[in-house]
Every structure is written in structure tokens, then in C-alpha cells.
The first five atom37 places (N, CA, C, CB, O) and aatype in JSON, in Angstrom:
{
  "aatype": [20, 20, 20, 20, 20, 20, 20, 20, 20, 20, 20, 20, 20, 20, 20, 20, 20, 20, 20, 20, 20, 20, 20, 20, 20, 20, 20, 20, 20, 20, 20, 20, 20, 20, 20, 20, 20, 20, 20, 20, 20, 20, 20, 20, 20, 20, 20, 20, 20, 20, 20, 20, 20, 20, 20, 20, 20, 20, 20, 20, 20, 20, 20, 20, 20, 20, 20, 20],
  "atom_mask": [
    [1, 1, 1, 1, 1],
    [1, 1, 1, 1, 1],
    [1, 1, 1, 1, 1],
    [1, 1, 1, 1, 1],
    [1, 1, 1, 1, 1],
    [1, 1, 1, 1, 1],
    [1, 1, 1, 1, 1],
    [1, 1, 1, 1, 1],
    [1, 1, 1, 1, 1],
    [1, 1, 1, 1, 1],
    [1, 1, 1, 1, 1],
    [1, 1, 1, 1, 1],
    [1, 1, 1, 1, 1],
    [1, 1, 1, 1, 1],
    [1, 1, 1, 1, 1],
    [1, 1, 1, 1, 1],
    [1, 1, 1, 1, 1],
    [1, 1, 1, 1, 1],
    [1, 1, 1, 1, 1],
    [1, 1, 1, 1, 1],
    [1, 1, 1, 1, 1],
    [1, 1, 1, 1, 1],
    [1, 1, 1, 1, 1],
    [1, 1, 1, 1, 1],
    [1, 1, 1, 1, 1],
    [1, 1, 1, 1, 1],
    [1, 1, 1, 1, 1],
    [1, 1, 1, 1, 1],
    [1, 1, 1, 1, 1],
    [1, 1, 1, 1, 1],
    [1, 1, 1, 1, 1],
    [1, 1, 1, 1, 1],
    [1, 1, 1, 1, 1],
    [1, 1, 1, 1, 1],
    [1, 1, 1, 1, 1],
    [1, 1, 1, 1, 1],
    [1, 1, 1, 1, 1],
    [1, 1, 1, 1, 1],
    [1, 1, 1, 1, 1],
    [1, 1, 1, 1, 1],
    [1, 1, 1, 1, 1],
    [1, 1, 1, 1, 1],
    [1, 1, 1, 1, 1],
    [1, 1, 1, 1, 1],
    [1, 1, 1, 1, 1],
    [1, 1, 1, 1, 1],
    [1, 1, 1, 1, 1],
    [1, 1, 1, 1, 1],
    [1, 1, 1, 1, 1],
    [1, 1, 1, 1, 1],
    [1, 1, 1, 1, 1],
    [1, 1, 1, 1, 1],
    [1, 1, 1, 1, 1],
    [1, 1, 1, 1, 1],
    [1, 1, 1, 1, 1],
    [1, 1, 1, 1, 1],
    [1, 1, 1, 1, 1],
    [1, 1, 1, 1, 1],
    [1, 1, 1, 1, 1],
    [1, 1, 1, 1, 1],
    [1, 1, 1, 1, 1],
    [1, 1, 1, 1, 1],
    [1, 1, 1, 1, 1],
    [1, 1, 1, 1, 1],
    [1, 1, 1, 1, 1],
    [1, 1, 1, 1, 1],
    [1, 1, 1, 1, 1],
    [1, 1, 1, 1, 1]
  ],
  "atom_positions": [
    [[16.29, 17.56, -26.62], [16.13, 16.52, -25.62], [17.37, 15.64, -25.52], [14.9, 15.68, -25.94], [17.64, 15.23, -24.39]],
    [[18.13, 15.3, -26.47], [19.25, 14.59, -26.64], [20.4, 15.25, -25.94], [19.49, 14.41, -28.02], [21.45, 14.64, -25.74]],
    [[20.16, 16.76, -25.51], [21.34, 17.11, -25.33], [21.33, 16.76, -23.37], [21.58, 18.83, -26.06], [22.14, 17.12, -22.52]],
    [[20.44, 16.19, -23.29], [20.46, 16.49, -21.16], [21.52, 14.45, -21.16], [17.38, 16.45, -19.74], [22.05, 13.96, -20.17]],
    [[21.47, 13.98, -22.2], [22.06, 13.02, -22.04], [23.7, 13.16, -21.65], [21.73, 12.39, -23.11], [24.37, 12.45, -20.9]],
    [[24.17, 14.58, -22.61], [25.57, 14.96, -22.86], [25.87, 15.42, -21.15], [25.75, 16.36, -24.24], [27.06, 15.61, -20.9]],
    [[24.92, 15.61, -20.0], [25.22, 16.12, -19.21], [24.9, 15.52, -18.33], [25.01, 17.04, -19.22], [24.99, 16.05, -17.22]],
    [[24.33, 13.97, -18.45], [23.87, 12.83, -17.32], [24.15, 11.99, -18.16], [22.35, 12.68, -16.63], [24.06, 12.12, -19.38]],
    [[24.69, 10.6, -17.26], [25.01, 9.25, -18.14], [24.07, 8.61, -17.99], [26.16, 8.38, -17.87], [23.89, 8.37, -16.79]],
    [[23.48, 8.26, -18.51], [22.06, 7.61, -18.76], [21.97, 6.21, -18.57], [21.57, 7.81, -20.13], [20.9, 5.63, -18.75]],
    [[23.6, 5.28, -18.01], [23.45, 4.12, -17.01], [23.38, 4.58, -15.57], [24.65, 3.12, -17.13], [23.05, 3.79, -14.68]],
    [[23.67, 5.78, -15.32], [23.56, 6.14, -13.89], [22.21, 6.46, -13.38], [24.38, 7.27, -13.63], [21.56, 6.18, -12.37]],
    [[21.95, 7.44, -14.97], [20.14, 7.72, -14.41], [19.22, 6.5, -14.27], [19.19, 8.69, -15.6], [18.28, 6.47, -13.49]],
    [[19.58, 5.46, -15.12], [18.36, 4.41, -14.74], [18.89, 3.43, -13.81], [17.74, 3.56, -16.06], [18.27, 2.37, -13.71]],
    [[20.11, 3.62, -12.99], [20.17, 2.87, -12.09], [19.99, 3.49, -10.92], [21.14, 2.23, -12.16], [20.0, 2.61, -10.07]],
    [[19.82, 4.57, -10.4], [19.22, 5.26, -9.43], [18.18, 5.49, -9.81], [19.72, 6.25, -9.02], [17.35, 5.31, -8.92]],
    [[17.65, 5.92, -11.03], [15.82, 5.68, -10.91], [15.48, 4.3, -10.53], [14.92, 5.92, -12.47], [14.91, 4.28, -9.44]],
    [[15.61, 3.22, -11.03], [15.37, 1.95, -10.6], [15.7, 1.93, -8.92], [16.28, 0.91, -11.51], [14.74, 1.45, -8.32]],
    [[16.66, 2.26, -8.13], [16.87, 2.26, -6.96], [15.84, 3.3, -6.44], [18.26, 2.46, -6.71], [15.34, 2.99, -5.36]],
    [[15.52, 4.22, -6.89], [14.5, 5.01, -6.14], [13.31, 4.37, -6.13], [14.28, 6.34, -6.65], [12.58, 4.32, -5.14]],
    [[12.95, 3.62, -7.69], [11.54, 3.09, -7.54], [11.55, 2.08, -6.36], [11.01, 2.38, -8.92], [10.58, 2.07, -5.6]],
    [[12.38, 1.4, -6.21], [12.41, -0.21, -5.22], [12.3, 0.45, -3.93], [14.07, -1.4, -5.25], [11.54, -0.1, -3.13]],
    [[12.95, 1.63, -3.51], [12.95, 1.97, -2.08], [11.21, 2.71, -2.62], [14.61, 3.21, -1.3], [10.65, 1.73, -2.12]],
    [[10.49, 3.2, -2.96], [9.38, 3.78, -2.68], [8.21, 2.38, -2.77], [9.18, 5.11, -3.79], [7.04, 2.43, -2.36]],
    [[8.74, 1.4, -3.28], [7.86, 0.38, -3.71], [8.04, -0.51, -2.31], [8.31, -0.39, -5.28], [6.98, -0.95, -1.85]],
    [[8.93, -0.73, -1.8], [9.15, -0.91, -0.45], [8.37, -0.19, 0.45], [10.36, -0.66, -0.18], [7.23, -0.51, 0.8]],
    [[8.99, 0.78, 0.83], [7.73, 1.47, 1.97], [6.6, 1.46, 1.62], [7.75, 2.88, 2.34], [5.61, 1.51, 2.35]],
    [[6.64, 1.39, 0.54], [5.14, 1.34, 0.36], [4.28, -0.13, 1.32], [4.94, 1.18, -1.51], [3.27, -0.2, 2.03]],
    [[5.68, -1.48, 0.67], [4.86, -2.63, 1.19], [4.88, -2.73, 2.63], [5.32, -3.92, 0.64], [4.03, -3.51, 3.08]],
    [[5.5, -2.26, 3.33], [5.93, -2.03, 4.91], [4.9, -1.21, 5.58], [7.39, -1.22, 5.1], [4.33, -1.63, 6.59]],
    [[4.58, 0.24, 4.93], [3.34, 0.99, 5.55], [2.31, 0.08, 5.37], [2.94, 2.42, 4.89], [1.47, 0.03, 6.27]],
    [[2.15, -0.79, 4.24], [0.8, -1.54, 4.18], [0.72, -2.94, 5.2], [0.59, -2.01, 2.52], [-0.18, -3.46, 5.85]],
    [[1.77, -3.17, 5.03], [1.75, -4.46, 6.23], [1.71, -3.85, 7.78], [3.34, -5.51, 6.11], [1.13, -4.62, 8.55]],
    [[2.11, -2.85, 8.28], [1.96, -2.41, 9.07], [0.62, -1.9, 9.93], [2.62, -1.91, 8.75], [0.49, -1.58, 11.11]],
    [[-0.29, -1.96, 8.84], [-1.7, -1.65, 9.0], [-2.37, -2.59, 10.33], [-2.47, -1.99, 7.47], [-2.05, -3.72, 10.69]],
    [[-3.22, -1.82, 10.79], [-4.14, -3.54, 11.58], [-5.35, -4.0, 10.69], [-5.12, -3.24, 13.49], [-6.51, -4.07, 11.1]],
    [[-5.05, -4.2, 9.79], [-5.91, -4.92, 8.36], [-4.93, -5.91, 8.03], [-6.24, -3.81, 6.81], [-5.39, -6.76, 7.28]],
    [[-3.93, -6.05, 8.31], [-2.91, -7.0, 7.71], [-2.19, -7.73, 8.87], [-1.83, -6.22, 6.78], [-1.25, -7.11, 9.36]],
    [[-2.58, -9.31, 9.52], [-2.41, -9.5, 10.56], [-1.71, -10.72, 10.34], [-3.46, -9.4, 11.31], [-2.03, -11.78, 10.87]],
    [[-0.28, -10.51, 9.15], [0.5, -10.7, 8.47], [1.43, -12.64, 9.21], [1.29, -9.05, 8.46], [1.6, -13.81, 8.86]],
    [[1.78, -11.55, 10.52], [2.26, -12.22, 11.73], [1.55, -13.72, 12.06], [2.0, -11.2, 12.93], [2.04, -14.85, 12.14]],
    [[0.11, -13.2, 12.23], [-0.69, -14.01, 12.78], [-0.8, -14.78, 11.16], [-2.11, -13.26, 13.67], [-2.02, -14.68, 11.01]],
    [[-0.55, -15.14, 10.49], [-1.45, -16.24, 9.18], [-2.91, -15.94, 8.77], [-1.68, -17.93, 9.74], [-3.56, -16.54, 7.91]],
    [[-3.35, -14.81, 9.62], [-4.93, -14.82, 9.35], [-5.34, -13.8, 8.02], [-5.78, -14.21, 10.85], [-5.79, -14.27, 6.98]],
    [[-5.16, -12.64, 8.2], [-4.85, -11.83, 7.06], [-6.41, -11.67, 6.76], [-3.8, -12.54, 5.82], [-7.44, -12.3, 7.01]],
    [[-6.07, -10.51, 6.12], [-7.46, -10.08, 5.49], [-8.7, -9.32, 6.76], [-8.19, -11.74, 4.74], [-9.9, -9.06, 6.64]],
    [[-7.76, -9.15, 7.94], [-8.62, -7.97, 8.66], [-9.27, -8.84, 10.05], [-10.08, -7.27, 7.43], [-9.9, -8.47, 11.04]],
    [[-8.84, -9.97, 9.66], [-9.96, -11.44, 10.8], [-8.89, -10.93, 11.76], [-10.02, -13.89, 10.35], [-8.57, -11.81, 12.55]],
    [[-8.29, -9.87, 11.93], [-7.4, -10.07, 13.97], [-7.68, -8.64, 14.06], [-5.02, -10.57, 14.38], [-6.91, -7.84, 14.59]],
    [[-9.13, -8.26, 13.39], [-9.78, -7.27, 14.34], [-10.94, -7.54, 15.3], [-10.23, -6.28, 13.58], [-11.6, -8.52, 14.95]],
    [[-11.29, -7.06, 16.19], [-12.09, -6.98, 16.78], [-13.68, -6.99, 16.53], [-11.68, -6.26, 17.16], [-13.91, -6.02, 15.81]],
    [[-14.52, -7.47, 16.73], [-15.64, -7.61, 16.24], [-16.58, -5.87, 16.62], [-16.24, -9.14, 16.98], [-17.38, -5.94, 17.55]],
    [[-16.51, -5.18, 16.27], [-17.2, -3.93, 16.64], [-18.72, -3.74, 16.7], [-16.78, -3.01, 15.8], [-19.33, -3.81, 15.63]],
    [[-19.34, -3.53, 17.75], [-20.87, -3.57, 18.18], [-21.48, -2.53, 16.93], [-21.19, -2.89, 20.04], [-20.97, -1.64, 16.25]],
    [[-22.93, -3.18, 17.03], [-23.85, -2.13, 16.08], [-24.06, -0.83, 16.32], [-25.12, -2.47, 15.98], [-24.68, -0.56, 17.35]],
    [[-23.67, 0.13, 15.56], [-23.79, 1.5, 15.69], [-24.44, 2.55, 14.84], [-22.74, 1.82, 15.79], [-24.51, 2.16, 13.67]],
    [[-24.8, 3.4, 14.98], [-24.6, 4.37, 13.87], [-23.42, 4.87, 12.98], [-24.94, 5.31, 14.33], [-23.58, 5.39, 11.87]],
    [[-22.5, 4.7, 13.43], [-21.32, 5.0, 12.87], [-20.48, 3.48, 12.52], [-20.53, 6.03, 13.94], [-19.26, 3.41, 12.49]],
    [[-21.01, 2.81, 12.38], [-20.18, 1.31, 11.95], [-21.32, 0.53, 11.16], [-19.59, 0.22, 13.51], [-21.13, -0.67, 10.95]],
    [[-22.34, 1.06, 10.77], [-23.26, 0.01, 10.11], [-22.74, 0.02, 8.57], [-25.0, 0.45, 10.24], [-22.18, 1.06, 8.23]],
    [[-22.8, -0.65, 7.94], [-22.99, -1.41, 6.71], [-23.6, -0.84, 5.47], [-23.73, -2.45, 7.02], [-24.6, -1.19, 4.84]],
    [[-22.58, 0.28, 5.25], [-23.21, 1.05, 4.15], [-23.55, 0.73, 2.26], [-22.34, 2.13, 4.29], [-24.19, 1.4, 1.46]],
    [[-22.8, -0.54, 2.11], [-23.83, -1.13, 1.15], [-24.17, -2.26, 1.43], [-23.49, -1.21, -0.1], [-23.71, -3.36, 1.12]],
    [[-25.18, -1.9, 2.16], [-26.25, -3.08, 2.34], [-27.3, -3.17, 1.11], [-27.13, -2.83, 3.77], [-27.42, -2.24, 0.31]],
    [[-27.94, -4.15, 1.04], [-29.28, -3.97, -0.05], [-30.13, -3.54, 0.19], [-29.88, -4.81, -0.55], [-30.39, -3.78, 1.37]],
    [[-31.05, -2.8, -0.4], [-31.97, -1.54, -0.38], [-33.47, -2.73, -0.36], [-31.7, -0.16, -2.11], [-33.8, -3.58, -1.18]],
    [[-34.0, -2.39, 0.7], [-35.58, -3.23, 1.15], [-35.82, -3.12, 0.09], [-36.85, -2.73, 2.2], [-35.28, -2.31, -0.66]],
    [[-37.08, -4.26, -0.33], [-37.8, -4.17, -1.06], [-39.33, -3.5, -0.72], [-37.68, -5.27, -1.45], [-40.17, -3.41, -1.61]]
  ]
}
């Protein structure tokens, strides 16, 4: 294992691993702000600059509490 050092400098590898992590940790935060769950722009945040969506079968409230 010692020997992959003799053939990579091992300030180079952790400064491009560190640069790779920041650019993936980035897009990451950009795809997520980009969402319409994140209404970042607006101060509201947390999903309130969606639309209120009518009662459906396909939009109801799947943990709701179970009747008694």
C-alpha cells in the first residue's frame, strides 16, 4: 500500500480530492435549492410557495391516523 504513494504525491492527492469533494458538495447544494420545495428567493422556505393542491386520490395524506 505504501508503494502507490512512490507514484502519487499525496499533497496533490488530497488537494484535488478535497477539490472534488467541494465541487460535488456544491451541486449538490444548487440541485437542492433549485427544487420548488425551496423558495429560497422568496424568504418563505420550507415548500409554503407551493400551491395549495385540491383533495384527491392521488394527493391525500398518507400518514394520517388510523380511526378509532
Amino acid at each position: 500500500m505504501w508503494r502507490i504513494w512512490m507514484v502519487m504525491d499525496p499533497r496533490k492527492v488530497i488537494i484535488v480530492g478535497g477539490a472534488l469533494v467541494a465541487t460535488i458538495v456544491a451541486t449538490n447544494h444548487f440541485v437542492q435549492l433549485s427544487t420548488k420545495y425551496s423558495c429560497w428567493l422568496d424568504g418563505t422556505g420550507s415548500g409554503s410557495c407551493l400551491a395549495p393542491a385540491e383533495a384527491s386520490a392521488h394527493n391525500v395524506q398518507h400518514n394520517a391516523p388510523l380511526p378509532n
